[in-house]
FIKOLZA-81223 format. One line per 3 residues: number of its first residue (from 1); for each residue y negated, z, x negated of C-alpha. Coordinates in steps of 0.001 Angstrom, whole numbers, plus 500000, padded with zeros to 6 digits. Example, Ala and Ser with C-alpha at 12.3 -4.5 7.8 and 13.67 -1.06 7.14 Angstrom:
BEGIN
1) 504500 507800 487700 | 501060 507140 486330
! end
This chain:
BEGIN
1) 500000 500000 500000 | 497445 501096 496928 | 498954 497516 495428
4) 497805 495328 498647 | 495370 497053 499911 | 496485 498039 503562
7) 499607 499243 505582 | 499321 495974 507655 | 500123 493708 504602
10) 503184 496014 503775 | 506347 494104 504522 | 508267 494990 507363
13) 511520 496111 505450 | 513255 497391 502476 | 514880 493949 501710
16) 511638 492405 502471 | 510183 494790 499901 | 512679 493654 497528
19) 512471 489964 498194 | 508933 490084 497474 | 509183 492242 494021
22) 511929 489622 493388 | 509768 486103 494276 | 507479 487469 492013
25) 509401 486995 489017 | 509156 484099 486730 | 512088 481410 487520
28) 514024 482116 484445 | 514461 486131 485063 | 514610 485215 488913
31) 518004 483205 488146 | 519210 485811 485712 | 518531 488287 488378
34) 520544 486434 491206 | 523699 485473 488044 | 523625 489218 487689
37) 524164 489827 491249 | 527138 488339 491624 | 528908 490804 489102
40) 528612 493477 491404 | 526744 497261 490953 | 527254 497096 487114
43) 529393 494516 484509 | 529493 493828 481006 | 526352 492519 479388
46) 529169 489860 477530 | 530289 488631 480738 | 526314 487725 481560
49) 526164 486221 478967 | 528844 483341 479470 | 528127 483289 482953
52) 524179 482540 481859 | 525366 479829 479226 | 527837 478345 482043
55) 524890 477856 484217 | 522342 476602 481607 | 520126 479581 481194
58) 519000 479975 478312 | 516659 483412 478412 | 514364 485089 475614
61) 513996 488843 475124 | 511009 489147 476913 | 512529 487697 480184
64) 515115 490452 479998 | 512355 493383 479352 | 510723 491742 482707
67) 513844 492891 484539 | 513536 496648 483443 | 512358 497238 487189
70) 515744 496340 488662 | 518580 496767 485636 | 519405 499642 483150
73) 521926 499805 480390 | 524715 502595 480685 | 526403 504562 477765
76) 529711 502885 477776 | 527877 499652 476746 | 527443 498097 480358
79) 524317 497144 482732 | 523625 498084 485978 | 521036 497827 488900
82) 518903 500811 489492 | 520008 500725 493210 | 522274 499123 495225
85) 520065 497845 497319 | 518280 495569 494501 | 522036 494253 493982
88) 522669 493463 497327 | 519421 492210 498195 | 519182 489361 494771
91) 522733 488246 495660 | 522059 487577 499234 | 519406 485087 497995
94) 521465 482940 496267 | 522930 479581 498288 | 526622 479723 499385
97) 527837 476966 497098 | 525846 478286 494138 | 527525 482238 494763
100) 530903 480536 494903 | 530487 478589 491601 | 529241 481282 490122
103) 531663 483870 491435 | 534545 481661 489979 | 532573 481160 486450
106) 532433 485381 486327 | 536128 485625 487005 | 536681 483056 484334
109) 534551 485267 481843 | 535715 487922 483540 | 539514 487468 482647
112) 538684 485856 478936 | 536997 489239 477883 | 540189 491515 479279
115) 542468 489561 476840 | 545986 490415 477228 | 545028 493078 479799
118) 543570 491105 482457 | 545278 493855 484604 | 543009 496396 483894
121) 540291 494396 486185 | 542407 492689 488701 | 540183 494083 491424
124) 537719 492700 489687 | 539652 489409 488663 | 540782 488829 493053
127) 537369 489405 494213 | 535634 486996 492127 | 538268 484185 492414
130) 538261 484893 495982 | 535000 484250 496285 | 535059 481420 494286
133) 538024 480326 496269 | 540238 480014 493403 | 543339 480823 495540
136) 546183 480836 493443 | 544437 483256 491331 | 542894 485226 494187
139) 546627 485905 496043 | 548392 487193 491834 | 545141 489188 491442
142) 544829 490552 495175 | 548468 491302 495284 | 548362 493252 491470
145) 545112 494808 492002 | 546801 496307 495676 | 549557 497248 494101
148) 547949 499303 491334 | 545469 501070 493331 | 548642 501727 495686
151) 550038 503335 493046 | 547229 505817 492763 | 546964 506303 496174
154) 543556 504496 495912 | 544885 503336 499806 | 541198 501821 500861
157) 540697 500061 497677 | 544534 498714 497928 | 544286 497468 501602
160) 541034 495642 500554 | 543116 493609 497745 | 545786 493368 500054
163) 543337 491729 502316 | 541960 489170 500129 | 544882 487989 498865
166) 546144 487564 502465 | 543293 485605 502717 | 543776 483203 499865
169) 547277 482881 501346 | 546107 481252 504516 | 545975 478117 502675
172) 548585 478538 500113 | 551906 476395 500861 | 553396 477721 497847
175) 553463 481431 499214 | 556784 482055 501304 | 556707 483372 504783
178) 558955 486294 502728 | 555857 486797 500430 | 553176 487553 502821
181) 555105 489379 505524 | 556065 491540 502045 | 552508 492084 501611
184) 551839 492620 505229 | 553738 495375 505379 | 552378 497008 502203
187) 548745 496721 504082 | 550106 498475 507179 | 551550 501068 504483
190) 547823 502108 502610 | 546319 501559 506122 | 548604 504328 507472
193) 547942 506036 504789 | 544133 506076 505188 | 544791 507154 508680
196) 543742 503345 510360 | 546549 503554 512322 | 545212 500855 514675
199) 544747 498617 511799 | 548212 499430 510083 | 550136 498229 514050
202) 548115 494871 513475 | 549359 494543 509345 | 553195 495475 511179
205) 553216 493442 513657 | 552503 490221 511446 | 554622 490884 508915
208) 557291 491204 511810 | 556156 487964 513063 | 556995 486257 509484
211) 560333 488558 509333 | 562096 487429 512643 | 565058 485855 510952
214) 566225 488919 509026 | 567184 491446 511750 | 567729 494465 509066
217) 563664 493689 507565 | 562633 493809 511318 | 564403 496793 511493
220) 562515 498565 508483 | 559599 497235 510110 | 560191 498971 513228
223) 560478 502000 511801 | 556801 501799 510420 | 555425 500513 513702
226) 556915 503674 515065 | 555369 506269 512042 | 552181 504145 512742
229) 552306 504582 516925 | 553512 508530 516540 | 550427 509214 514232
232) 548388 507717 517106 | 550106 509663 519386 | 551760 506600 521485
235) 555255 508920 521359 | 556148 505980 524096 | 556141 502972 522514
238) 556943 505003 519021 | 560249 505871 520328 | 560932 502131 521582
241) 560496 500983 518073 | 562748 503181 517013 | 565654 502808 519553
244) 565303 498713 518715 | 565566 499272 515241 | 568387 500987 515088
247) 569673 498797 517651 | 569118 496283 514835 | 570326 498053 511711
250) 573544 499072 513623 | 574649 495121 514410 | 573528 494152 510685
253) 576067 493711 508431 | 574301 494352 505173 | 574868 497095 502814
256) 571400 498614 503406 | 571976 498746 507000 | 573248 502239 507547
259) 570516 503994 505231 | 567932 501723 507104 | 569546 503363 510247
262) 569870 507079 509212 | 565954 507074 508303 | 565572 505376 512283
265) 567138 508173 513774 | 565744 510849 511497 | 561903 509675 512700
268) 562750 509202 516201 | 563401 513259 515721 | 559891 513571 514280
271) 558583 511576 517904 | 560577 514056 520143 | 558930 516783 517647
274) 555895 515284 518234 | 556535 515437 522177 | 556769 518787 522270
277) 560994 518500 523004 | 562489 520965 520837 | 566010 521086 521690
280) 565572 517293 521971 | 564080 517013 518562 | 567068 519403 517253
283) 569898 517643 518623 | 568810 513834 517198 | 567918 515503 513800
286) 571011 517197 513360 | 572536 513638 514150 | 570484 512057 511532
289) 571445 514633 508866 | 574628 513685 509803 | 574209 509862 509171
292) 572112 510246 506094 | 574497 512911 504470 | 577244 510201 504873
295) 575342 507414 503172 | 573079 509895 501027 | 569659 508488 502625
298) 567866 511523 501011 | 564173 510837 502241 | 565802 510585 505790
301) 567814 513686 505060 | 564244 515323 504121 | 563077 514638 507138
304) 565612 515500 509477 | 565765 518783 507570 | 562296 519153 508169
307) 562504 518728 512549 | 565702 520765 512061 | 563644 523887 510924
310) 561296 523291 513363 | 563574 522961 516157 | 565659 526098 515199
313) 561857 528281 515264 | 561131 526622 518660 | 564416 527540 519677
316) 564645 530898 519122 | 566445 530570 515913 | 564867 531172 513409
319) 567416 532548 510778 | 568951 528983 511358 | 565331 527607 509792
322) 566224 527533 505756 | 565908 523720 504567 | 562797 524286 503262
325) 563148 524391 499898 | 566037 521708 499702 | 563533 519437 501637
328) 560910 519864 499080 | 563385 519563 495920 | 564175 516282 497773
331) 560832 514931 497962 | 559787 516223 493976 | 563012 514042 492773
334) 561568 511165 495077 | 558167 511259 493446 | 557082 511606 497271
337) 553351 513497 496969 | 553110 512839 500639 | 556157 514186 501638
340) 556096 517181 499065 | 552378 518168 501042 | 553706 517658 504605
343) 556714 520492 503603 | 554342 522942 501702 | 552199 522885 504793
346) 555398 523027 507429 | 556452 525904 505051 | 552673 527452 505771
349) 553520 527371 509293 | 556793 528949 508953 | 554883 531738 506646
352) 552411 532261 509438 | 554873 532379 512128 | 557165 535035 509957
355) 554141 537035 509936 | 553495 536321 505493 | 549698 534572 506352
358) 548912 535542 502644 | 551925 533197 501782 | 550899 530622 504511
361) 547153 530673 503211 | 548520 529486 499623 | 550523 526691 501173
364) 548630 525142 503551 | 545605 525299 500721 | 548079 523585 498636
367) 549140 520871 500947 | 545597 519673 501881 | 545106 519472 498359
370) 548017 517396 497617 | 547250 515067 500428 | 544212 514805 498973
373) 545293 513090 495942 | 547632 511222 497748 | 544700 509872 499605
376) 545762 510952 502844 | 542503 512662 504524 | 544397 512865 507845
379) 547207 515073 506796 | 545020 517351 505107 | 542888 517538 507817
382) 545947 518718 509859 | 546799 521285 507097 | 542780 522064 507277
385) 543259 523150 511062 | 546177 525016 510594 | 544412 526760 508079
388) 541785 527299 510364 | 543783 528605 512684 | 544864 531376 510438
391) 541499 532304 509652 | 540238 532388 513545 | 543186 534975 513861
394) 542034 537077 510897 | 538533 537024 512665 | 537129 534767 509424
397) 534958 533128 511674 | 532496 531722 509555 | 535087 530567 506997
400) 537217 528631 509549 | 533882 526725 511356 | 533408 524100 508826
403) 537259 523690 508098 | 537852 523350 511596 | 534715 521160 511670
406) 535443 518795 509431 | 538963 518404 510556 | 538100 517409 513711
409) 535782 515314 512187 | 538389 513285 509952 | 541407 513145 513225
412) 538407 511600 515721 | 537774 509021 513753 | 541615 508291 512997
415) 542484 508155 516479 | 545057 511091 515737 | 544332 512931 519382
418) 547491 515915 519607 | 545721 516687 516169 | 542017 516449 517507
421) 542886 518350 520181 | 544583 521446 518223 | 541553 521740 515708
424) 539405 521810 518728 | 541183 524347 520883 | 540953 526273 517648
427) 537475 525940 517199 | 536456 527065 520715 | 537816 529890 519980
430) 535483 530150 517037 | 532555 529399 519893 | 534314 532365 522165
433) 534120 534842 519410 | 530283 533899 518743 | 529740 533922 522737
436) 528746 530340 522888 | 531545 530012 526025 | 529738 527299 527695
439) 530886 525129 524834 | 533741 526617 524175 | 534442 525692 528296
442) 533879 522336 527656 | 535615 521430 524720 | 538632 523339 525864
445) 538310 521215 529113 | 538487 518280 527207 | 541434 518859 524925
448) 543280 520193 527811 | 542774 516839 529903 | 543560 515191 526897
451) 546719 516473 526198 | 547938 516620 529568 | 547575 513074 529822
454) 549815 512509 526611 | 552435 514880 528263 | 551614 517410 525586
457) 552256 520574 528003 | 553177 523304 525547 | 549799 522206 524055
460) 548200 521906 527278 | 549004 525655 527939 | 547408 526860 524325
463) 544227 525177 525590 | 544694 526154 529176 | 545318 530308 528298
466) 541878 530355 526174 | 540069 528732 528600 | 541250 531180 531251
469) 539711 533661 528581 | 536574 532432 528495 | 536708 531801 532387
472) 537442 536246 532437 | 534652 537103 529835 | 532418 534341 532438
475) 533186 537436 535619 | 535428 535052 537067 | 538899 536518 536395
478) 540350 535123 540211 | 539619 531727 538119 | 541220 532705 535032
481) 544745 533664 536661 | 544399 530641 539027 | 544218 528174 535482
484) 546659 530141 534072 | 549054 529717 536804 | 548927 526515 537148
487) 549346 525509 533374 | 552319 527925 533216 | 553526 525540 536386
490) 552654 522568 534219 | 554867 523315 531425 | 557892 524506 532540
493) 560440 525613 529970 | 557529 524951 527587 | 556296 528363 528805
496) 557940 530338 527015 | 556808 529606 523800 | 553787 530906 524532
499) 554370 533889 527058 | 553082 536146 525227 | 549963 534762 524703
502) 549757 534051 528006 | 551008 537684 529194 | 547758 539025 527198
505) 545026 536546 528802 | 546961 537356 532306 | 546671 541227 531831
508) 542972 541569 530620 | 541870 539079 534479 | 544118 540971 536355
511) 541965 544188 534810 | 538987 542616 535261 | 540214 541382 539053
514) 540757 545278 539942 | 544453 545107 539087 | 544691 547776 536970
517) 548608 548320 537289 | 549505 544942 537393 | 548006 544319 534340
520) 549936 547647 532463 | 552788 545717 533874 | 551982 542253 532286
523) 551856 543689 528822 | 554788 545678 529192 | 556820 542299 529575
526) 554527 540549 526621 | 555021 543546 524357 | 558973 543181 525104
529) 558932 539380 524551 | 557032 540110 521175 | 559359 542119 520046
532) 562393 540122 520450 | 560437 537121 519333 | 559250 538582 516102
535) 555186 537364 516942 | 553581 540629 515339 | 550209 538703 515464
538) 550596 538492 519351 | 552064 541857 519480 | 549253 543814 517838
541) 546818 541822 520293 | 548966 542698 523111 | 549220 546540 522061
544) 545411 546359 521387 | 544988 545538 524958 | 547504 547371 526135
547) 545079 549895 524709 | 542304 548838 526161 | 543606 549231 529859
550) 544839 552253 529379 | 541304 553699 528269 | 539783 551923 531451
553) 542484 553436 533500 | 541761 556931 531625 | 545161 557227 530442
556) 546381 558103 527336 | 547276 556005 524530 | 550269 555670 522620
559) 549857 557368 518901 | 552673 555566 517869 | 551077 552029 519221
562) 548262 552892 517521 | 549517 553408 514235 | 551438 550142 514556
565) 548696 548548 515420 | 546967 549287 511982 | 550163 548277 509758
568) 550463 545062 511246 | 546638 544467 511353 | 546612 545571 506996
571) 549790 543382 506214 | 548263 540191 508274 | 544784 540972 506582
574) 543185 541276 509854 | 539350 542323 510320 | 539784 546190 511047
577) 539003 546752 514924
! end
């Protein structure tokens, strides 16, 4: 503005701004400017260089020192804009056919300067000759770059590799139908990975399309158009996949076929797991231990190990629940990082249900981290909320807002909803414990409607019992028993995992309602339940209420309760009171 004079002769935008610092450069460092461009954010000042010669400019030192403004040398020998927006801004002045000659010149230089590494910058190498629609080179390049940043579970940078040299292959005779439904597949793979679930269905489904003559490949593809549909909670469709694959594998006659099968039967346990079908999910994963122990398909074994455990707890079994470690050991000799994260945080839960939350705070801490590095910000946002959950129990309200936060942050955007909706019902009850119930109301409402829809009851009645809280500490406690009833209704055998939950919520309305002995009642049976069930986080709430009515009712309380009450509070590390 002090430069022209007046706001009204200021251009109208940044990249106007640019375009004009830009025109005003002489016509030699203007075409430097734009060559530089099209080597990205920063690039090798030798690599200019041949790209300059190759297009006939021929530039002095003092054209360079006019480009201070918009480049910088680095330490490891290198230039680079100042901002990406002076990048982005030169290169989108430069004429298509001009950016494509030049983008094929760069991965020329590009590739001469790597030597006998030219690995080292095949993302580098597949974007250039992409753009320069060198095709043959962009497809090797694409492909090796996707595969390396695979490898180091780099899964956006792979799938956008995987993408270009999908591209080049449009128009590529010489790549098989065998080749690019190969690479198809690998892009659903990092795309599931990344938690584009959406995305990875599409990369599936056209690999399928180029794998329709191989029944045991469609097959193996079914099986990750299921693990894609269950993460976006389509348990439906998920568990049609599976049933067609095995369908498949079981009439092939190939040696893989019976592995292939074993790990199609050992997901379609992690759907009905996902369902909410416990004995369900423990009767097809003890069949799928079965058929993987007979052709030793150890990831498949893993993972029916894995919805074994979980199906014994849900059961009522618990002693039955101890493949944990053997699951683990299975996934270390795999090199599986994803699969090692997903058991450390399982074996969290099982910590936190056996009443070790100091144990349970280690592992799901560790999990997150590992899915982390294995690039996975879905399943550690899963591991987040449990972790959050833990911490809303222990009253660590301010430390479990921005995990839970953030995690349902991270499953919104992946579509992931049975996972939204459990790091939301969690953090309402962050919002009921800092008396901000109208939102607590409505994002309880919300998950609740949510999962009913998906036929997620059990989950339905975790959302349903703590909005019947907040409808009790609202003076309406004839409308908390009312939404309690009806959930309870709604579930059906999936009741009783959470009775005693339930029993608590049901107790403190019926106190509220005038129902003083009804409620003394209602605990009586949720202390008993408890008890048997080994919940000593639900059964110190339930004895604190207990408690509570009894001091209402201006009876005595139970010294015995009471001292209970404290040892299980110390050993969970529960906020005194």
């Amino acid at each position: 503005m002090r430069d022209l004079g007046s706001v009204d002769a200021l251009p109208e935008s940044l990249d106007a701004l640019v375009n004009a610092q830009i025109d005003a450069l002489e016509p030699d460092a203007r075409r430097l400017l734009r060559c530089a461009a099209v080597l990205g954010g920063s690039f090798r000042e030798e690599v200019l260089n041949e790209v300059l010669a190759g297009e006939e400019i021929d530039v002095d030192e003092a054209t360079r020192r006019r480009l201070d403004a918009f480049l910088e040398p680095t330490d490891d020998d290198r230039v680079r804009f100042r901002h990406a927006v002076l990048r982005d801004v030169a290169y989108e002045g430069l004429a298509f056919r001009r950016r494509r000659d030049i983008h094929l010149r760069a991965g020329l230089a590009t590739e001469r300067a790597a030597g006998d590494n030219p690995e080292t910058v095949a993302d580098l190498l597949a974007l250039h000759y992409s753009r320069g629609q060198d095709r043959d080179r962009a497809w090797y390049f694409g492909c090796l770059a996707g595969e390396r940043a695979m490898a180091s579970f780099a899964n956006v940078e792979a799938a956008t590799n995987y993408e270009l040299a999908l591209e080049a292959a449009k128009r590529l005779p010489s790549v098989s139908p065998g080749d690019r439904a190969r690479i198809w597949a690998l892009l659903g793979d990092v795309r599931e990975q990344a938690g584009l679930f959406a995305e990875a269905l599409d990369a599936y489904r056209r690999a399928s399309a180029l794998q329709r003559e191989d029944p045991l490949q469609t097959a193996e593809l079914m099986l990750k158009r299921a693990r894609a549909r269950e993460r976006a909670s389509s348990y439906t469709l998920a568990l049609r996949e599976t049933t067609i694959g095995y369908r498949l594998a079981a009439s092939s006659t190939d040696p893989r076929a019976e592995a292939v099968a074993a790990s199609l039967l050992a997901f379609n346990a992690v759907i009905r797991q996902g369902q909410e079908h416990p004995r369900q999910a423990l009767a097809v994963a003890q069949q799928a231990v079965a058929a993987a122990q007979r052709c030793d398909e150890r990831r498949a074994l893993a993972r029916a190990y894995d919805v074994l455990d979980w199906g014994y707890r849900m059961t009522g079994q618990p002693e039955r629940a101890v493949h944990g470690e053997d699951t683990l050991r299975i996934y270390e000799e795999l090199g599986d990082l994803t699969g090692q994260a997903m058991v450390m945080n399982n074996l969290g839960a099982h910590a936190y249900f056996d009443g070790r939350w100091a144990d349970a705070v280690e592992l799901y801490q560790r999990a997150c981290a590992a899915f982390q590095r294995s690039g996975n910000a879905v399943q550690a946002a899963i591991a987040g909320a449990n972790l959050g959950e833990l911490l809303v129990n222990q009253d660590r309200l301010t430390q479990a807002e921005p995990v839970l936060r953030d995690a349902v942050r991270v499953l919104r955007a992946s579509g992931f909803v049975d996972g939204a909706t459990f790091a939301e019902v969690q953090l309402a009850r962050v919002l009921i414990g800092q008396d901000d119930l109208d939102e607590a109301v409505r994002l309880l409402t919300s998950a609740h409607d949510e999962l009913v829809a998906l036929r997620l009851m059990g989950s339905a009645l975790e959302a349903a019992l703590h909005l019947a809280d907040c409808r009790r500490r609202l003076d309406d406690p004839v409308g908390a028993l009312e939404i309690l009833a009806e959930a309870e209704v709604q579930a059906g055998e999936e009741a009783e995992m959470l009775a005693a939950q339930v029993a608590r919520v049901r107790a403190l309305a019926q106190l509220d309602a005038g129902r003083g002995d009804d409620a003394i009642e209602t605990l009586a049976a949720g202390v008993k339940l408890a008890r048997e069930q080994g919940l000593d986080f639900e059964l110190t709430l339930l004895l604190t209420a207990r408690a509570q009515v009894l001091r209402v009712l201006g009876r005595l309380i139970d010294a015995t309760e009471a001292k209970q009450i404290d040892e299980i509070t110390r050993s969970l590390g529960l906020r005194a009171g």
